[in-house]
CHARMM-style PDB file with segment names, atoms N, HN, CA, C and O in Angstrom:
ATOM      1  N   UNK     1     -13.547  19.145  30.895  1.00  0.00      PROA
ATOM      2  CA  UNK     1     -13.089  18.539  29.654  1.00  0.00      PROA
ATOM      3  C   UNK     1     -14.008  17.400  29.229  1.00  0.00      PROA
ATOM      4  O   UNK     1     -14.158  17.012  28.070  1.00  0.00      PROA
ATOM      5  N   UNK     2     -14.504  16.997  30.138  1.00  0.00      PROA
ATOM      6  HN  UNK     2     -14.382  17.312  31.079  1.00  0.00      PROA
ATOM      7  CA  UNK     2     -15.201  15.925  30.149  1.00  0.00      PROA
ATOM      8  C   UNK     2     -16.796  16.392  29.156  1.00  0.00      PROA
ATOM      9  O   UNK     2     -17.110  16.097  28.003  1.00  0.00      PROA
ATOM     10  N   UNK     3     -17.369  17.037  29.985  1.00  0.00      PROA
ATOM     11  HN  UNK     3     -17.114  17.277  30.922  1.00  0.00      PROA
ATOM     12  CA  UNK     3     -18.373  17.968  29.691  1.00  0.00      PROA
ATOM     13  C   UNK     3     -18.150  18.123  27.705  1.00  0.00      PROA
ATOM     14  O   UNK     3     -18.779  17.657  26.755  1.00  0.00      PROA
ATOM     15  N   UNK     4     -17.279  18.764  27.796  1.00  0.00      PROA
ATOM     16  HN  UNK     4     -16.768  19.142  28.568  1.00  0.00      PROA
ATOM     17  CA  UNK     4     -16.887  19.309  26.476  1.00  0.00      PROA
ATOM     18  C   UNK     4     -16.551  18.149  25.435  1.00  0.00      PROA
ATOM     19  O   UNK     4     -16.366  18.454  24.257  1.00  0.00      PROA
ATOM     20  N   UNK     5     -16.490  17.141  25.753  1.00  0.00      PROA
ATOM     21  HN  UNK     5     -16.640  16.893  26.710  1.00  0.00      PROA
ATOM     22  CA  UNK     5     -16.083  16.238  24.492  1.00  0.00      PROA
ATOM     23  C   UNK     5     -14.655  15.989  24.580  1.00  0.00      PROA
ATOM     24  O   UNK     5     -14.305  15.004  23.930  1.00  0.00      PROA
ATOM     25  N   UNK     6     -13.896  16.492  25.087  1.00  0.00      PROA
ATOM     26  HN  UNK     6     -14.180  17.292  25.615  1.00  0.00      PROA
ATOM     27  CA  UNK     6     -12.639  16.329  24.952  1.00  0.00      PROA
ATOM     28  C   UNK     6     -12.086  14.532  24.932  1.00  0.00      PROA
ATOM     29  O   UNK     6     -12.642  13.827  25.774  1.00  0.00      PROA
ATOM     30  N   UNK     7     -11.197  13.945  24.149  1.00  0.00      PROA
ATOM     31  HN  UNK     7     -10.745  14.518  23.465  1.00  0.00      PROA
ATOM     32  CA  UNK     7     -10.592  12.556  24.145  1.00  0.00      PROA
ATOM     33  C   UNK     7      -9.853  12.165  24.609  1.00  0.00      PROA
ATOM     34  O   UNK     7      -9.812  11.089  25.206  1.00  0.00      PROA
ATOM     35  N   UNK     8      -8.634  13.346  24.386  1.00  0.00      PROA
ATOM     36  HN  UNK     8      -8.668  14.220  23.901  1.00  0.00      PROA
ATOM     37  CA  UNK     8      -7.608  13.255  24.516  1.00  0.00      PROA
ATOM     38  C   UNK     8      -6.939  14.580  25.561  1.00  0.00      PROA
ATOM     39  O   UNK     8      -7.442  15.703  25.579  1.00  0.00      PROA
ATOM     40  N   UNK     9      -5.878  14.230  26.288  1.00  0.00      PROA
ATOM     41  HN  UNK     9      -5.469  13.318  26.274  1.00  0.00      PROA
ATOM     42  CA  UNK     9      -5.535  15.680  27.073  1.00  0.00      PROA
ATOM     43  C   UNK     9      -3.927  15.628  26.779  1.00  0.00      PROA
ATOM     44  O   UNK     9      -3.509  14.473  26.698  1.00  0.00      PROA
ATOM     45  N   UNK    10      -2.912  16.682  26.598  1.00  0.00      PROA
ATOM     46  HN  UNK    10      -3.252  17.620  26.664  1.00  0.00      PROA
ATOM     47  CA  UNK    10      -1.592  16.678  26.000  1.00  0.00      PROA
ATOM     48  C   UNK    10      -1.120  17.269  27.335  1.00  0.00      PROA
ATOM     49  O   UNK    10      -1.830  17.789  28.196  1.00  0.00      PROA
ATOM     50  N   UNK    11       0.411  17.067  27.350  1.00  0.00      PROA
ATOM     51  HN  UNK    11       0.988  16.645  26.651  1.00  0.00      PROA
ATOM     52  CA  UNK    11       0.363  18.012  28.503  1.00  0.00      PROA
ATOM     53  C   UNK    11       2.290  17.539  27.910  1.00  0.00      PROA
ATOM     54  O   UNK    11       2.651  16.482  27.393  1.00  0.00      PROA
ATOM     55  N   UNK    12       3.122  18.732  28.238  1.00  0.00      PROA
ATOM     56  HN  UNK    12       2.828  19.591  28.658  1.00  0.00      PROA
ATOM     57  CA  UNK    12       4.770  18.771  27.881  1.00  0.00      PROA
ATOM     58  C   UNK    12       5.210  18.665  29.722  1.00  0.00      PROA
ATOM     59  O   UNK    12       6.406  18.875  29.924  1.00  0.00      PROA
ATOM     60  N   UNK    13       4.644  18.469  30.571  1.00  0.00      PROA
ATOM     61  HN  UNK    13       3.673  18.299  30.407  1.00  0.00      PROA
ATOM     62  CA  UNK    13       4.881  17.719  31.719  1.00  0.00      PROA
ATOM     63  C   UNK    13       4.725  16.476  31.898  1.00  0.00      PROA
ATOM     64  O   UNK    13       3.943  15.634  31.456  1.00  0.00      PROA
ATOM     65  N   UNK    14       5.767  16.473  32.765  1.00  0.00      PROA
ATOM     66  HN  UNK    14       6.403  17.157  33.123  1.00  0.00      PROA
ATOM     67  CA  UNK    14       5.428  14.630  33.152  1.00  0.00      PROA
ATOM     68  C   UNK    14       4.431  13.835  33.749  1.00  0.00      PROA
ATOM     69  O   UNK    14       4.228  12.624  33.833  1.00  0.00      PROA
ATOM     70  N   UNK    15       3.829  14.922  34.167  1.00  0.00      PROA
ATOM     71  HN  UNK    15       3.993  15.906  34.099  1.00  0.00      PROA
ATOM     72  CA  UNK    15       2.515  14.524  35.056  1.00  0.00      PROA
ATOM     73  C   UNK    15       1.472  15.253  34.883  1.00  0.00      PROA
ATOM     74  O   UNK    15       1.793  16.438  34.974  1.00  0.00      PROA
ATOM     75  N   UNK    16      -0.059  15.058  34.595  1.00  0.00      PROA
ATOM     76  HN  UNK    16      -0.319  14.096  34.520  1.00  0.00      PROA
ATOM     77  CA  UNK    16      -1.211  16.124  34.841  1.00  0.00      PROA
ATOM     78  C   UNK    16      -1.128  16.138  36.500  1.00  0.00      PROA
ATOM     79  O   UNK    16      -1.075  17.248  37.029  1.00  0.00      PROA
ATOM     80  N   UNK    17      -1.118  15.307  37.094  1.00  0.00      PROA
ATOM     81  HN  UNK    17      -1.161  14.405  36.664  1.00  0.00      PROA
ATOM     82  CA  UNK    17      -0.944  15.300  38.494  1.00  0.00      PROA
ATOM     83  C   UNK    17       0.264  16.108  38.965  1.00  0.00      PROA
ATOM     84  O   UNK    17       1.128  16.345  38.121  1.00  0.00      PROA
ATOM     85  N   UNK    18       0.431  16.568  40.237  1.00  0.00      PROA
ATOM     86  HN  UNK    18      -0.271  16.375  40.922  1.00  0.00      PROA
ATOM     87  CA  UNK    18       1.493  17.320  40.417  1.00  0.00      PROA
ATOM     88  C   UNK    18       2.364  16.086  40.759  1.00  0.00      PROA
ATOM     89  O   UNK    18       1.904  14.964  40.546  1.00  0.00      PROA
ATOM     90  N   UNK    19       3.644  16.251  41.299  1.00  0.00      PROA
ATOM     91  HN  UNK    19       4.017  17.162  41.472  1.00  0.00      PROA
ATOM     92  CA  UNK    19       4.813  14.912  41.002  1.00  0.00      PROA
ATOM     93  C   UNK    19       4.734  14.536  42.212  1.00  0.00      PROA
ATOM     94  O   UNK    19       5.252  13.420  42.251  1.00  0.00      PROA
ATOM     95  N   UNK    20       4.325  14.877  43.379  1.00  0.00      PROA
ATOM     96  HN  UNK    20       3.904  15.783  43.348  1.00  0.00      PROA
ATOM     97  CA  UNK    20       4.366  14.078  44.799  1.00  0.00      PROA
ATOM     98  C   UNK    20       3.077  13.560  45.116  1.00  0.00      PROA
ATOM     99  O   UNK    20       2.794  12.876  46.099  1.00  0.00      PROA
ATOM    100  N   UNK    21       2.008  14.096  43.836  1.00  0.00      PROA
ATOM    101  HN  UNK    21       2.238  14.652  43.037  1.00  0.00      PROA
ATOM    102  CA  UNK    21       0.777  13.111  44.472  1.00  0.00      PROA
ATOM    103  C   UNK    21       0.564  11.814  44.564  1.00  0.00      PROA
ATOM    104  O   UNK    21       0.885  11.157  43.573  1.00  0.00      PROA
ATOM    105  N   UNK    22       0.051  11.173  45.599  1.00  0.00      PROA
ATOM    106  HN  UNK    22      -0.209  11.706  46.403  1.00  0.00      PROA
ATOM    107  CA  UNK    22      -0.020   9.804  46.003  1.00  0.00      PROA
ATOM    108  C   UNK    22      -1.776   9.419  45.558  1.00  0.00      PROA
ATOM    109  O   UNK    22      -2.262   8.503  46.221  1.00  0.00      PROA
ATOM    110  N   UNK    23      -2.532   9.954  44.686  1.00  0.00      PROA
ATOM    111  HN  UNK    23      -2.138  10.698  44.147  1.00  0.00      PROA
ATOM    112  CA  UNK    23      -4.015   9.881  44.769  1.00  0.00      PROA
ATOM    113  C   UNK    23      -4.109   9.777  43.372  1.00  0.00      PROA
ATOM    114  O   UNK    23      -4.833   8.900  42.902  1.00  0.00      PROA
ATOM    115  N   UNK    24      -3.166  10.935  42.252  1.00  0.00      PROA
ATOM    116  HN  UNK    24      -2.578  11.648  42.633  1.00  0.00      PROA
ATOM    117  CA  UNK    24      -3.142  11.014  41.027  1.00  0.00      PROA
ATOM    118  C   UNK    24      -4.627  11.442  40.777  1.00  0.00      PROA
ATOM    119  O   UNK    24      -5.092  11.148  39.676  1.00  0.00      PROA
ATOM    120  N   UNK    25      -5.366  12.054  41.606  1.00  0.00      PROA
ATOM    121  HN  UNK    25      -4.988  12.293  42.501  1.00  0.00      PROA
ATOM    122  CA  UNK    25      -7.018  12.768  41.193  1.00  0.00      PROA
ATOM    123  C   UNK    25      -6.910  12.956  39.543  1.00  0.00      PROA
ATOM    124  O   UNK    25      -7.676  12.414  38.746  1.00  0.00      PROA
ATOM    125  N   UNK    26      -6.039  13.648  39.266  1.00  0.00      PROA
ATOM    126  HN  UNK    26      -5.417  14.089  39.914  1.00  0.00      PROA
ATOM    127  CA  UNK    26      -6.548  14.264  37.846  1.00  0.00      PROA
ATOM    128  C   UNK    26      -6.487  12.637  36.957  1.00  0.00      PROA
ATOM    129  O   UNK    26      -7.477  12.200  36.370  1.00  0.00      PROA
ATOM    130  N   UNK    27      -5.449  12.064  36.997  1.00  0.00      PROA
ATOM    131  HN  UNK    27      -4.645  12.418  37.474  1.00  0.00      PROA
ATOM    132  CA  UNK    27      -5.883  10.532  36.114  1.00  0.00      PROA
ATOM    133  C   UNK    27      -6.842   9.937  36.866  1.00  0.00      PROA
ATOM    134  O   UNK    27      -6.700   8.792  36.437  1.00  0.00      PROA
ATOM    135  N   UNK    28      -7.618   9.865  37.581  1.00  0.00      PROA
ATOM    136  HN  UNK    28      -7.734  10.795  37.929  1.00  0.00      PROA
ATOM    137  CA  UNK    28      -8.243   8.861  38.040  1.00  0.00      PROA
ATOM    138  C   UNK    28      -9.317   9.813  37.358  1.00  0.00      PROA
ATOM    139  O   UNK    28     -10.165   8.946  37.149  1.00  0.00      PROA
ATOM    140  N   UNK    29      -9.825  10.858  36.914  1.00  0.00      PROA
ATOM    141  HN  UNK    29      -9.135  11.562  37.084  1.00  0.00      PROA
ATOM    142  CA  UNK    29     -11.106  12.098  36.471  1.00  0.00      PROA
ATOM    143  C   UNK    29     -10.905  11.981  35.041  1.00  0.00      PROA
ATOM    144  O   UNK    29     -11.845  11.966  34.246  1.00  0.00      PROA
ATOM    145  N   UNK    30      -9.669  11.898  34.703  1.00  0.00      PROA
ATOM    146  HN  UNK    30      -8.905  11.911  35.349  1.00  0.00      PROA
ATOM    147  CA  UNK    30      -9.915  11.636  32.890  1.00  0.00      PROA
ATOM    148  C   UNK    30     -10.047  10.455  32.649  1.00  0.00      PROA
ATOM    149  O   UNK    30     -10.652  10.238  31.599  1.00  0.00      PROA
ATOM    150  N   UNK    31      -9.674   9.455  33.286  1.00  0.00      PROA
ATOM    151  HN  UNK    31      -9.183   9.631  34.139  1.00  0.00      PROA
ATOM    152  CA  UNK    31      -9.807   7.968  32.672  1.00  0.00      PROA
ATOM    153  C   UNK    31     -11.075   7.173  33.186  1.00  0.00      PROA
ATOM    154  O   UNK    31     -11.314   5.983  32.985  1.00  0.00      PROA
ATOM    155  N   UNK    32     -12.083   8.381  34.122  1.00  0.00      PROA
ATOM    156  HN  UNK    32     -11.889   9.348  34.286  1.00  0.00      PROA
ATOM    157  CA  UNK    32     -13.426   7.797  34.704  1.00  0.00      PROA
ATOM    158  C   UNK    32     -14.333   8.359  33.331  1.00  0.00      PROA
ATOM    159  O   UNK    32     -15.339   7.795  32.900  1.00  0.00      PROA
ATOM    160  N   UNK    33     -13.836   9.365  32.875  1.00  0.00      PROA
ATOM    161  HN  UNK    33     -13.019   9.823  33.225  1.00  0.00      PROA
ATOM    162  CA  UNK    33     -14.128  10.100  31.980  1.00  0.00      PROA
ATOM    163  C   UNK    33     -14.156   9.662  30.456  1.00  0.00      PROA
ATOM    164  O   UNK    33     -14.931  10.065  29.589  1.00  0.00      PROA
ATOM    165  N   UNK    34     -13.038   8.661  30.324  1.00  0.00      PROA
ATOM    166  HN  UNK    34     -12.409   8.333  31.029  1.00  0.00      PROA
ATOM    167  CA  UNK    34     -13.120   8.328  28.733  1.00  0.00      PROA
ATOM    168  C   UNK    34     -11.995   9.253  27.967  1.00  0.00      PROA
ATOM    169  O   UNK    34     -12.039   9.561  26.776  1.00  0.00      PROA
ATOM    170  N   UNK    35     -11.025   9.610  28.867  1.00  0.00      PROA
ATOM    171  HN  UNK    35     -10.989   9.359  29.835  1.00  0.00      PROA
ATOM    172  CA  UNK    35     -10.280  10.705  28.471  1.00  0.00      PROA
ATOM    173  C   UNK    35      -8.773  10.411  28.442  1.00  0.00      PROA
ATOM    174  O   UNK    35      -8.226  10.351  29.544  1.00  0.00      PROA
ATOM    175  N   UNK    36      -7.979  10.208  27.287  1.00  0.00      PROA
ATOM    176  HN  UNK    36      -8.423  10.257  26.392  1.00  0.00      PROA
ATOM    177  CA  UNK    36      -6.215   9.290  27.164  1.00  0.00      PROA
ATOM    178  C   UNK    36      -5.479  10.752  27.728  1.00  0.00      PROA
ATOM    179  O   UNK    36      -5.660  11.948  27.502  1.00  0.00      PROA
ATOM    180  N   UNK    37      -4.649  10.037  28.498  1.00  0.00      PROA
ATOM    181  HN  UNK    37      -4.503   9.065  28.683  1.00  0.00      PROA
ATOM    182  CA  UNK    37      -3.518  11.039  28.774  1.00  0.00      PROA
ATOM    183  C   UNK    37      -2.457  10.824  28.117  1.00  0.00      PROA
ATOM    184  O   UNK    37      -1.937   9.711  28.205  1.00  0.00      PROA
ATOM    185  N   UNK    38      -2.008  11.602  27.486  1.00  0.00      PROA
ATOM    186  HN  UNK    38      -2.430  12.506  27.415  1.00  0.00      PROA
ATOM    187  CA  UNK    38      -0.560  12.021  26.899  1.00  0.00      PROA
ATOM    188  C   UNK    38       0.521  12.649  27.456  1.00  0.00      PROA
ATOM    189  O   UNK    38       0.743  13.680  26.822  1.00  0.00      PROA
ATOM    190  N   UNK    39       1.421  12.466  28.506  1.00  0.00      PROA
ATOM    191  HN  UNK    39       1.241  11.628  29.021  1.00  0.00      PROA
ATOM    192  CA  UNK    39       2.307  13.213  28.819  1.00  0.00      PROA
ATOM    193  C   UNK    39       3.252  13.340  28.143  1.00  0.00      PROA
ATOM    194  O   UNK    39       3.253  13.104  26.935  1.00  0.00      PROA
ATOM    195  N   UNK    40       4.391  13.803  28.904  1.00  0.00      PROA
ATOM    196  HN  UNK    40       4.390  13.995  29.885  1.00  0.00      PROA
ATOM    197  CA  UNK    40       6.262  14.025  28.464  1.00  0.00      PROA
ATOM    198  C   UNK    40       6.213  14.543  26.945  1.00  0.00      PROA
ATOM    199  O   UNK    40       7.164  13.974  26.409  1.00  0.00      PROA
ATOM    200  N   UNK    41       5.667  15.222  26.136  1.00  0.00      PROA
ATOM    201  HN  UNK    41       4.894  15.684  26.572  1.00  0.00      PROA
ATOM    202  CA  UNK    41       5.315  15.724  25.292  1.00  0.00      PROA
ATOM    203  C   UNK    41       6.319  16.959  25.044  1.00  0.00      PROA
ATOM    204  O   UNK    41       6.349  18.010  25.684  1.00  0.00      PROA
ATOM    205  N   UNK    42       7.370  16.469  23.646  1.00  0.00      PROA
ATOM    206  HN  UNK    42       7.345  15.615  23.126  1.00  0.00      PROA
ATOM    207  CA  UNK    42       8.031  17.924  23.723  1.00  0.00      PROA
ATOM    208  C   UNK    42       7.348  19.017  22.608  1.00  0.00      PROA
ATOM    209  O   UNK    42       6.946  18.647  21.505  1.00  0.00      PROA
ATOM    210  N   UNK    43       7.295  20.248  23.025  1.00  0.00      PROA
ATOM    211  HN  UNK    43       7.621  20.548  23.921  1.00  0.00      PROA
ATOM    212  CA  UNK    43       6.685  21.102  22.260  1.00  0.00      PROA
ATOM    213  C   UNK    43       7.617  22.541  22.400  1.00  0.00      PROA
ATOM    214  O   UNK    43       7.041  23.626  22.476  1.00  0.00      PROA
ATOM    215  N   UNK    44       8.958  22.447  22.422  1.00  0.00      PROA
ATOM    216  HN  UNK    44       9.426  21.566  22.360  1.00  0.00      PROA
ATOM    217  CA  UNK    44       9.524  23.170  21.859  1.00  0.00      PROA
ATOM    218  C   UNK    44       9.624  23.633  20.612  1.00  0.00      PROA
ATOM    219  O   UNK    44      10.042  22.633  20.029  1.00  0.00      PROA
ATOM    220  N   UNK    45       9.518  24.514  19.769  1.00  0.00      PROA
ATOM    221  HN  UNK    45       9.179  25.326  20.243  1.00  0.00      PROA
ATOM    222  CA  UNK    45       9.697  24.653  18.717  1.00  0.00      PROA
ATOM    223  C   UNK    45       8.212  24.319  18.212  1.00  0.00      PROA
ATOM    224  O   UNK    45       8.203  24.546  17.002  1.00  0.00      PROA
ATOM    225  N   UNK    46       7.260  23.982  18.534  1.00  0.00      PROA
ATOM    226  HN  UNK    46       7.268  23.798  19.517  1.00  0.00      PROA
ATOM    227  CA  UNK    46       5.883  23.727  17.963  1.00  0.00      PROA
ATOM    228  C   UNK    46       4.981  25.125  17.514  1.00  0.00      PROA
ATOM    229  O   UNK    46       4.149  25.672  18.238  1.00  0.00      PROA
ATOM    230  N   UNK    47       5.304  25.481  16.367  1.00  0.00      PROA
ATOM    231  HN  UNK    47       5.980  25.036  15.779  1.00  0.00      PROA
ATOM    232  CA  UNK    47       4.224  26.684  16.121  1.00  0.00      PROA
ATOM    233  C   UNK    47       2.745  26.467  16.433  1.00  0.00      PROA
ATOM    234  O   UNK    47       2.079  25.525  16.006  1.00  0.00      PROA
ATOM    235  N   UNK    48       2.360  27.332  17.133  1.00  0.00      PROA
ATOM    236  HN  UNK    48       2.902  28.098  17.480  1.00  0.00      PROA
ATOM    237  CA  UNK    48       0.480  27.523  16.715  1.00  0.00      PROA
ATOM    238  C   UNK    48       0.375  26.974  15.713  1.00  0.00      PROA
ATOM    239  O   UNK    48       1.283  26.944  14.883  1.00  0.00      PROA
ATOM    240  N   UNK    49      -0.849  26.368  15.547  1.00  0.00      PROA
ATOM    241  HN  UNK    49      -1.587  26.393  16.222  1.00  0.00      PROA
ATOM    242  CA  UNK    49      -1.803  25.893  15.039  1.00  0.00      PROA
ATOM    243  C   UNK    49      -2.234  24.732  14.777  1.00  0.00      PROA
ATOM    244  O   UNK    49      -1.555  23.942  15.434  1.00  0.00      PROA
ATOM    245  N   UNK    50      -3.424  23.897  13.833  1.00  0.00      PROA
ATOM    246  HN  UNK    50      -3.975  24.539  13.300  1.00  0.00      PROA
ATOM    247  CA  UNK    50      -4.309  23.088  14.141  1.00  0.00      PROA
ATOM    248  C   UNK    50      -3.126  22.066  13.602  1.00  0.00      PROA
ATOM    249  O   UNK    50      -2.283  22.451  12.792  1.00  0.00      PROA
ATOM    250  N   UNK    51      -3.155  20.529  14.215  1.00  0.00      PROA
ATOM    251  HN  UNK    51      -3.840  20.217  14.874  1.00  0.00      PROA
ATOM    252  CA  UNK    51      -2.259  19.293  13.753  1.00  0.00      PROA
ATOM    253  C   UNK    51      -3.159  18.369  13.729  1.00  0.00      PROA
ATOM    254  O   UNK    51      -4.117  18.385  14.502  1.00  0.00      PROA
ATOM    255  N   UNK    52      -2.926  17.259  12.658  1.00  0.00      PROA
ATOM    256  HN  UNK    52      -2.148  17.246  12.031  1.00  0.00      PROA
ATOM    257  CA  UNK    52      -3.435  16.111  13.123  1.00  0.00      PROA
ATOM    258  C   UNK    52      -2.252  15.291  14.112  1.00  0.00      PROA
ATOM    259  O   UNK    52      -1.056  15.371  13.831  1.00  0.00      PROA
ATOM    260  N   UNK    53      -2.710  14.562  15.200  1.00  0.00      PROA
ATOM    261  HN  UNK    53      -3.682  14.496  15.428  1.00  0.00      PROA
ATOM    262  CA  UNK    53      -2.052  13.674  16.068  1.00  0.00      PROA
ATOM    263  C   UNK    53      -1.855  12.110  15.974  1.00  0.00      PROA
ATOM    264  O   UNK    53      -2.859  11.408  16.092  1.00  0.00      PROA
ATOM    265  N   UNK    54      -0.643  11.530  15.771  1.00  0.00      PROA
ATOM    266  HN  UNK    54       0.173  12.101  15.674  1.00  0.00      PROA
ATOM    267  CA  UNK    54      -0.434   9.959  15.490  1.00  0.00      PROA
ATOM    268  C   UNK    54       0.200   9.931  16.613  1.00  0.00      PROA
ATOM    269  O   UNK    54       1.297  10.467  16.766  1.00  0.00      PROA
ATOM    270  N   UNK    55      -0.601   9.128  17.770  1.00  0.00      PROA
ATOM    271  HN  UNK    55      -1.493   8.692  17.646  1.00  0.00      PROA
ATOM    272  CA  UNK    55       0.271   8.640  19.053  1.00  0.00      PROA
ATOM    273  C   UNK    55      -0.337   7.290  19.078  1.00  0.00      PROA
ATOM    274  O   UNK    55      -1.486   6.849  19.097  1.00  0.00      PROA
ATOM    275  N   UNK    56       0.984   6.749  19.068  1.00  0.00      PROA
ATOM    276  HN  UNK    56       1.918   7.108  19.052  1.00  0.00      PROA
ATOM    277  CA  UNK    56       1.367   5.053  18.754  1.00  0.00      PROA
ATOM    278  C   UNK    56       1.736   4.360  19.933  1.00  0.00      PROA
ATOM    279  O   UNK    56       2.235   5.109  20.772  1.00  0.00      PROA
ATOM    280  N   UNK    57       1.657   3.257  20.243  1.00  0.00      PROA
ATOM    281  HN  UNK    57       1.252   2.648  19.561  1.00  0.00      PROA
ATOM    282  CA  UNK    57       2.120   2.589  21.636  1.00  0.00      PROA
ATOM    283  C   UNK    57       3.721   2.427  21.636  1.00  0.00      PROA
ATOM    284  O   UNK    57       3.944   1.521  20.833  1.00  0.00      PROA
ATOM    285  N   UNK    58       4.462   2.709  21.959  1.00  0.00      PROA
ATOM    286  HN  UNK    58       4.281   3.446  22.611  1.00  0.00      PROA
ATOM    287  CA  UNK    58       5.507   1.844  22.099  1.00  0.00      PROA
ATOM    288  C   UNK    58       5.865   0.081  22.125  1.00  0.00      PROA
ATOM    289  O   UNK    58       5.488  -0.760  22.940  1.00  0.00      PROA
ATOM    290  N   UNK    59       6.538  -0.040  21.176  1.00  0.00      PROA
ATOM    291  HN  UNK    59       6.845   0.644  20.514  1.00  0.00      PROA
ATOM    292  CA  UNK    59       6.279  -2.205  21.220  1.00  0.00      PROA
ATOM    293  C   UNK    59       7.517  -1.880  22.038  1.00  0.00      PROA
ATOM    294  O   UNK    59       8.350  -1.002  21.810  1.00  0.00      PROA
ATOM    295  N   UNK    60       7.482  -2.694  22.961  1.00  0.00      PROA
ATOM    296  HN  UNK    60       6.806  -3.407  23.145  1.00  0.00      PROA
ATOM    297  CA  UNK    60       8.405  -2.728  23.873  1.00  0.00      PROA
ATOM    298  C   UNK    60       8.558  -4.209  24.372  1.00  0.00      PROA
ATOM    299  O   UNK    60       7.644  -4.764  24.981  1.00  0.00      PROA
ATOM    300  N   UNK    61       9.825  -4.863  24.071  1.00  0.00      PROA
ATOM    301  HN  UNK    61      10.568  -4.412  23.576  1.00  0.00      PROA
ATOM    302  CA  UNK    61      10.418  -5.758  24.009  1.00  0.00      PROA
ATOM    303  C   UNK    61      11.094  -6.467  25.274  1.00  0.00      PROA
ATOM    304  OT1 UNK    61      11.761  -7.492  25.124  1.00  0.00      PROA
TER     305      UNK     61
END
């Protein structure tokens, strides 16, 4: 992904990592990389095709 340009990675799991890893390899490879992770992503109901993406921080109080 890296290679390829990629920015951003989406994922409708909670983790790119599997859920008992203690190392988290795959975040530690996109964010050496230059690469935002997006998890918990619902994509039910999401038809194919191209979107633009607005992912905002949470203000959290």
């Amino acid at each position: 992904l890296v290679d390829r340009g990629a920015v951003l990675v989406g994922t409708d799991a909670p983790s790119v990592d599997p859920v008992d890893s203690t190392e988290l390899e795959a975040h530690r490879v996109l964010a050496e990389g230059g690469i935002v992770n997006l998890e918990n992503l619902v994509l039910d109901g999401v038809a194919p095709g191209r979107y633009t993406l607005v992912a905002l921080p949470l203000r959290l109080v």
